[in-house]
C-alpha positions as CSV (number, residue, x, y, z in Angstrom):
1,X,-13.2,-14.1,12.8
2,X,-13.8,-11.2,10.9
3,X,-11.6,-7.9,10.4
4,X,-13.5,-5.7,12.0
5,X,-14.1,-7.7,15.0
6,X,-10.2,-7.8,15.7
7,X,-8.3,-5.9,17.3
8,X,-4.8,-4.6,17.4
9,X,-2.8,-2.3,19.3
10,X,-0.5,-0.3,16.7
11,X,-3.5,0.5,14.5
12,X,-6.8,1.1,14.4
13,X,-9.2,-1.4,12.0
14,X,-13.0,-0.6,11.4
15,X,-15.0,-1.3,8.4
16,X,-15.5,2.3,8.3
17,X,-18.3,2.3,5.4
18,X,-19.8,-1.1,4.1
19,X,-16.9,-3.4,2.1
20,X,-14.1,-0.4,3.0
21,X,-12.2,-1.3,6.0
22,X,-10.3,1.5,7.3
23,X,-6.9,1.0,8.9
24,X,-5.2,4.0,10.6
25,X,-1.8,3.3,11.9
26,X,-1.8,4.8,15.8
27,X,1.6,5.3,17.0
28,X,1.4,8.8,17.1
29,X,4.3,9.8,19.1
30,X,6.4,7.9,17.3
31,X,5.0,9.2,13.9
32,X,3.3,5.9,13.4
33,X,6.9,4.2,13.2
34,X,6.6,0.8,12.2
35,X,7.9,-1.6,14.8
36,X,8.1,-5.5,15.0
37,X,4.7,-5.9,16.5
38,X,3.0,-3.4,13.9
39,X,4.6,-5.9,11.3
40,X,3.0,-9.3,13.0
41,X,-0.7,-7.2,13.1
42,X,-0.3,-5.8,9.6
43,X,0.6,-10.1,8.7
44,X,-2.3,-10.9,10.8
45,X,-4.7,-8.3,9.1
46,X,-3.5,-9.8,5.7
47,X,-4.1,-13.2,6.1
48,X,-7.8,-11.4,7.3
49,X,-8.3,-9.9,4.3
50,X,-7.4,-13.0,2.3
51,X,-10.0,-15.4,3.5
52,X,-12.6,-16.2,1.0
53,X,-15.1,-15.0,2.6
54,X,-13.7,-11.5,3.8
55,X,-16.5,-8.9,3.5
56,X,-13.5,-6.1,2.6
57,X,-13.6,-5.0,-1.1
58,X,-10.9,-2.5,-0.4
59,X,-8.6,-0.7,2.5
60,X,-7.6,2.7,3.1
61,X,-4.5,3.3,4.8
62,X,-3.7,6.5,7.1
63,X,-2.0,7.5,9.9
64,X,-3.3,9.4,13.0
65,X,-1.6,12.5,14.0
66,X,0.5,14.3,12.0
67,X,2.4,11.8,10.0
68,X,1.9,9.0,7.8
69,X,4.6,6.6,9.1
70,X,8.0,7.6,9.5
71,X,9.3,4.6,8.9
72,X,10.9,1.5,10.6
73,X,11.5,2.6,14.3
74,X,15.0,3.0,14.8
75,X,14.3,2.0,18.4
76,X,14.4,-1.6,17.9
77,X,17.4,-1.7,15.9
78,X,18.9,0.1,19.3
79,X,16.8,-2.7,21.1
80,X,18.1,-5.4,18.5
81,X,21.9,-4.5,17.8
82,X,23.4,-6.8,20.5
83,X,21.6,-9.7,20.0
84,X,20.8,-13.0,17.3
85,X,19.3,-10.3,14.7
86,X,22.4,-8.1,14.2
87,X,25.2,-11.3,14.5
88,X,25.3,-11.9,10.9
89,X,24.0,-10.9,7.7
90,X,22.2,-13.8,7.5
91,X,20.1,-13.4,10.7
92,X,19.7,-10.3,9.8
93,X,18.0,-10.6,6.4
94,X,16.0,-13.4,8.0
95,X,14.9,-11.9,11.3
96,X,14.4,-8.2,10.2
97,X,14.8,-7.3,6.2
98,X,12.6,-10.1,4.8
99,X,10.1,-9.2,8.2
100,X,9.7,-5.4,6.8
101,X,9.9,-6.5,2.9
102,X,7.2,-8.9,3.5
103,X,4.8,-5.5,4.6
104,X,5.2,-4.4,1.6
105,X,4.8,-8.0,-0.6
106,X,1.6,-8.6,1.6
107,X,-0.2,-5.1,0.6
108,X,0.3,-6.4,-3.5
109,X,-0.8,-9.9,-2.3
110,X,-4.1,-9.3,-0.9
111,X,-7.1,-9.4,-3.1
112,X,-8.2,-5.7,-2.3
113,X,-7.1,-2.4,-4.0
114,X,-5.3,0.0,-1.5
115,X,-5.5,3.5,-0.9
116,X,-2.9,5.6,0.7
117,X,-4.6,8.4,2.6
118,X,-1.2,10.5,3.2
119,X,-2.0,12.8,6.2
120,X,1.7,13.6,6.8
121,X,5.3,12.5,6.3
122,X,5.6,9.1,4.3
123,X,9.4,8.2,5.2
124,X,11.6,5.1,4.7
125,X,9.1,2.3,4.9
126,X,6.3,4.5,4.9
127,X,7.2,6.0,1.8
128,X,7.5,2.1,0.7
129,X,3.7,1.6,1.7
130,X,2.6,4.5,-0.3
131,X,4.5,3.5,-3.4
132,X,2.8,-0.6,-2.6
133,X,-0.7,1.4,-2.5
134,X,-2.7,0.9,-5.5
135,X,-4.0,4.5,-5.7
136,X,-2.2,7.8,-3.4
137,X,-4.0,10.8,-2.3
138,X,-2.6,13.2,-0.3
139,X,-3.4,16.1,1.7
140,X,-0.8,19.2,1.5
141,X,1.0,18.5,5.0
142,X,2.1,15.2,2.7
143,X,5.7,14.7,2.0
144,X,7.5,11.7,0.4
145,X,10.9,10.9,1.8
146,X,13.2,7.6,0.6
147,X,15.2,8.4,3.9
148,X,17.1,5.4,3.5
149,X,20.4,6.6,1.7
150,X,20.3,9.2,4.7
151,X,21.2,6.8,7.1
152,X,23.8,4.7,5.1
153,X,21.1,2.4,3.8
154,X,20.9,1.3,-0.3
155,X,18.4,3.7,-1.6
156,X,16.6,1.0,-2.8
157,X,15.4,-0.5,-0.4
158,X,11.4,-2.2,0.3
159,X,10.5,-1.9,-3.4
160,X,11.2,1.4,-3.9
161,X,13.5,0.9,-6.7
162,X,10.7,-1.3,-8.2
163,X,7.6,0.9,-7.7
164,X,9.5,4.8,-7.8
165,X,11.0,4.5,-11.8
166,X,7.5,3.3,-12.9
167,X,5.5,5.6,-11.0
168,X,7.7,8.9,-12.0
169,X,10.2,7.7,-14.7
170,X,13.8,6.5,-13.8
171,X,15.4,9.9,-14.0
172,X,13.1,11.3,-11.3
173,X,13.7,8.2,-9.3
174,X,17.4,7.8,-9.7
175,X,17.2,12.0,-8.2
176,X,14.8,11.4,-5.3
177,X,16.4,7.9,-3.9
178,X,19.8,9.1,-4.6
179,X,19.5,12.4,-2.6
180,X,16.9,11.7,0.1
181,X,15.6,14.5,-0.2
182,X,11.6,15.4,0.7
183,X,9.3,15.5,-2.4
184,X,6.4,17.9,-1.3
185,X,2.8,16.7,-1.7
186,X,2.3,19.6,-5.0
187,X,5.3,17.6,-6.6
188,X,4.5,14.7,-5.9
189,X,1.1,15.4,-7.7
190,X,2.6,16.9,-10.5
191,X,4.9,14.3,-11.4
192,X,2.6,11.4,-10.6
193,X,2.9,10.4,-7.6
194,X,-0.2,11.1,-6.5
195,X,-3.6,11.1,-7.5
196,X,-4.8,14.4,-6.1
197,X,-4.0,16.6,-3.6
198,X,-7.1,18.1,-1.3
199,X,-7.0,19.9,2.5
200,X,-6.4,17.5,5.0
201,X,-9.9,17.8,6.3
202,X,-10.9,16.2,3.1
203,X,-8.6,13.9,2.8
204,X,-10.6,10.8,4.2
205,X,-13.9,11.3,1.9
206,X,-11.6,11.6,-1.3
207,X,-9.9,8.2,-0.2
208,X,-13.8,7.1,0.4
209,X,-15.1,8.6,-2.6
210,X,-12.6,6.3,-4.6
211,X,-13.2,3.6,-2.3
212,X,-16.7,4.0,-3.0
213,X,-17.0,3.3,-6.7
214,X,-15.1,0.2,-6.1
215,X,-17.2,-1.0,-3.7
216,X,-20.1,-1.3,-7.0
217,X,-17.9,-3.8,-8.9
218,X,-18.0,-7.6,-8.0
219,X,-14.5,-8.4,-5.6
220,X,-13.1,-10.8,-8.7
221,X,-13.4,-7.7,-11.0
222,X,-11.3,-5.7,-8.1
223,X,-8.8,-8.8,-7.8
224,X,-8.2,-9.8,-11.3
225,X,-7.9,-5.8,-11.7
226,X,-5.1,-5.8,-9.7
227,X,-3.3,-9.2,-10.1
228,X,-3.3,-7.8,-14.2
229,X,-1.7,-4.4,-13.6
230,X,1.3,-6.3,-10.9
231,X,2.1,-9.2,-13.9
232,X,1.4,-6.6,-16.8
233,X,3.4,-4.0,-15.3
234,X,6.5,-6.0,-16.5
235,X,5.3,-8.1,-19.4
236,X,7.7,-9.5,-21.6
237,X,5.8,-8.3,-24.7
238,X,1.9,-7.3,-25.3
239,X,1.2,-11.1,-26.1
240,X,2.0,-12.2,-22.9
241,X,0.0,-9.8,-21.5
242,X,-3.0,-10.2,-23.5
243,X,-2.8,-13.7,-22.7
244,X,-3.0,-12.8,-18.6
245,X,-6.0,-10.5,-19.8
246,X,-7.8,-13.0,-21.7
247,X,-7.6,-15.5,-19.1
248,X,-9.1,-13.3,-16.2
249,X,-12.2,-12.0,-18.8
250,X,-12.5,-15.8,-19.8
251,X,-12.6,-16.4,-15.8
252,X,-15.2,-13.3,-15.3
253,X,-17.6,-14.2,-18.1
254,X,-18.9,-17.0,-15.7
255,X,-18.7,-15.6,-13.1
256,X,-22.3,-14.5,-12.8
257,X,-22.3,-11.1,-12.9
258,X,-21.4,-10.2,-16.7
259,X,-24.4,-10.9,-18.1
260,X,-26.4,-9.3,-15.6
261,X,-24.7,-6.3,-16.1
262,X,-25.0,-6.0,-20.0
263,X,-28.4,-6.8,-19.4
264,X,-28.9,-3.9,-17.7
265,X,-26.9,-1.5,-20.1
266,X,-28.7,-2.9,-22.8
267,X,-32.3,-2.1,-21.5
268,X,-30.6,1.6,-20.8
């Protein structure tokens, strides 16, 4: 089976251009809040997306309505509090906090580059996916929330204290997870966090536009791409990461492709 011919009920998936799939979380009266079944379809779309012969070179990731994702849905942990999840620590890292940290591990573990299209509010775990997202755009409704600390939570919490400090530097982050406070889409591009940010009626064809030029290089390119900047990102010295960039030229050099390709330039 193919992405685009399944389908699930907490978001929307289409192939919305050829080798873009398009997934729009659709929990609109709850902000897009992201409950336990959201998490099992978001697993299931991964393991989509990871096959060999997937057809997706990248995803796009938005919300319908007027927010992004709010976050986990508080509901369930309501739902949840008298039973097996909240009776120990132990349950509870294995039956909720490793089930939300794995969203966020499964976005970095897929072969494809993400986009965050950020229509709206990005808050707790929704911030979390943003930050996870390879490249942000956001339209001026936008605004980036690490609401966990507001709750009684650890401020970092779902990579944020990974993915914030090397995004914005650590004093910015130490600020924003420390306070909770709402960084408005204009900060958020001027510090970094962002690519660009456009009117929301735009905000689709700049994600696309991206998404577009991507969709010309070969999916190894895209994947090596990205599997460089996660291990390179924290590199032990520029050795090391030579090393990982070495390999994956070595690896794309037969992969077919090269040559053709300098052909062409050379003829230009």
């Amino acid at each position: 089976m193919t992405a685009d011919m399944k389908k699930f009920n907490t978001f929307a998936f289409e192939e919305v251009e050829p080798s873009i799939g398009l997934v729009t979380m659709n929990r609109p009266e709850q902000l897009n809040a992201i409950n336990m079944e959201m998490l099992e379809e978001f697993d299931e779309l991964f393991r989509i997306l990871s096959r060999f012969d997937a057809t997706i070179k990248v995803l796009i990731i938005t919300g319908e309505g007027r927010s992004y994702s709010s976050g986990a849905d508080l509901n369930d942990a309501i739902a949840y509090k008298d039973t097996d999840a909240f009776a120990d620590p132990e349950l509870f890292l294995k039956i909720v906090q490793e089930r939300y940290a794995n969203l966020i591990l499964g976005m970095r573990r897929i072969p494809q580059p993400v986009i965050s299209a950020v229509n709206g509010p990005a808050a707790g775990g929704g911030f979390s996916m943003t930050l996870a997202s390879d490249i942000r755009v956001a339209s001026p409704e936008a605004c980036f929330i690490a609401s966990f600390i507001n709750i009684g939570l650890s401020g970092g919490e779902l990579g944020c204290s990974y993915y914030l400090p090397r995004l914005v530097g650590l004093a910015r982050a130490s600020e924003i997870l420390l306070t909770g406070r709402k960084v408005w889409a204009e900060e958020a591009e001027r510090i970094g966090l962002v690519s660009k940010v456009v009117p929301r009626e735009q905000l689709l064809e700049e994600a696309l536009s991206r998404a577009r030029m991507m969709t010309t290089k070969s999916s190894g390119a895209l994947k090596l791409t990205k599997r460089a900047l996660d291990q390179n990102i924290d590199a032990p010295s520029l050795e090391a990461a030579v090393n990982v960039e070495n390999r994956n030229q070595a690896i794309m050099v037969f992969s077919g492709e090269f040559f053709k390709l300098i052909q062409s330039f050379s003829k230009k």
